[in-house]
N, C-alpha and C positions, 0 to 999 in steps of 0.2 A: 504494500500500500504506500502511494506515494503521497506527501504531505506537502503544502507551502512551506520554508523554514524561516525562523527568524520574526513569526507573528501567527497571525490569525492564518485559516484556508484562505488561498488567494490571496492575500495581502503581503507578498513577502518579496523577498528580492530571489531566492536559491531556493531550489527542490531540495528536499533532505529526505534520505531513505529514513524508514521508520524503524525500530527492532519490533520482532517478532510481539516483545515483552509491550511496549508502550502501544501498539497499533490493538493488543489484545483488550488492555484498559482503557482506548477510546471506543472501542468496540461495544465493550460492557459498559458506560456509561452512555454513549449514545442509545440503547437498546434499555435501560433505565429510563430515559429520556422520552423513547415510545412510550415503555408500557406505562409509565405517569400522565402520557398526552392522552393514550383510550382510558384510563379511569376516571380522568379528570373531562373527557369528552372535550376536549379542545386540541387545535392544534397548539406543540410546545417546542420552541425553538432558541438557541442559546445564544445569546444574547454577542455582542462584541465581544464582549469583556470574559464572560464565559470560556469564549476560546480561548482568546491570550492564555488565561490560564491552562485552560485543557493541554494547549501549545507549549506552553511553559512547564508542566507536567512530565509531558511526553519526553520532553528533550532533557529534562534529571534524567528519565529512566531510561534514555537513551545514552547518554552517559556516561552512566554508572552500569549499563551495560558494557558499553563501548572500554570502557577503565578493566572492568571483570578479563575482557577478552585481554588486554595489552597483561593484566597482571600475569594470565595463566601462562603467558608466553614469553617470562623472565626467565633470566638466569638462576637457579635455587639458590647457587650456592654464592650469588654476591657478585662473584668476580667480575669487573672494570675492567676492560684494557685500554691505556694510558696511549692515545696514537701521538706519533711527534707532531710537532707543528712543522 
């Protein structure tokens, strides 16, 4: 799923892939979103600002995915190597 980055849907300057993790939890909150609009018998739709956050959300957990994957891909045991200048 592909996402505006940088703001709202549409509003941004750069496309930003989503991870698996944050496109799941826009997923499940937009789908919260329905089922509160048919109980509520109205249409319900998030607001500007809604998104930023939702946007704002997404890209921690994108992140802190993205951080997860560099961690797992260290070195264990420390070592540096020191290149000359």
């Amino acid at each position: 799923m592909w996402f505006v980055g940088g703001g709202c849907w549409g509003q941004a300057v750069g496309m930003v892939k989503r991870s698996v993790e944050s496109e799941r939890l826009l997923a499940q909150l937009d789908s919260e979103l329905v089922e509160s609009a048919e109980r509520a018998g109205m249409k319900l739709t998030w607001s500007a600002c809604d998104r930023e956050h939702l946007d704002r959300i997404a890209a921690t957990i994108d992140r802190r995915v993205h951080l997860a994957g560099r961690y797992e891909n260290t070195d264990p045991t420390g070592r540096v190597e020191i290149l000359p200048i």
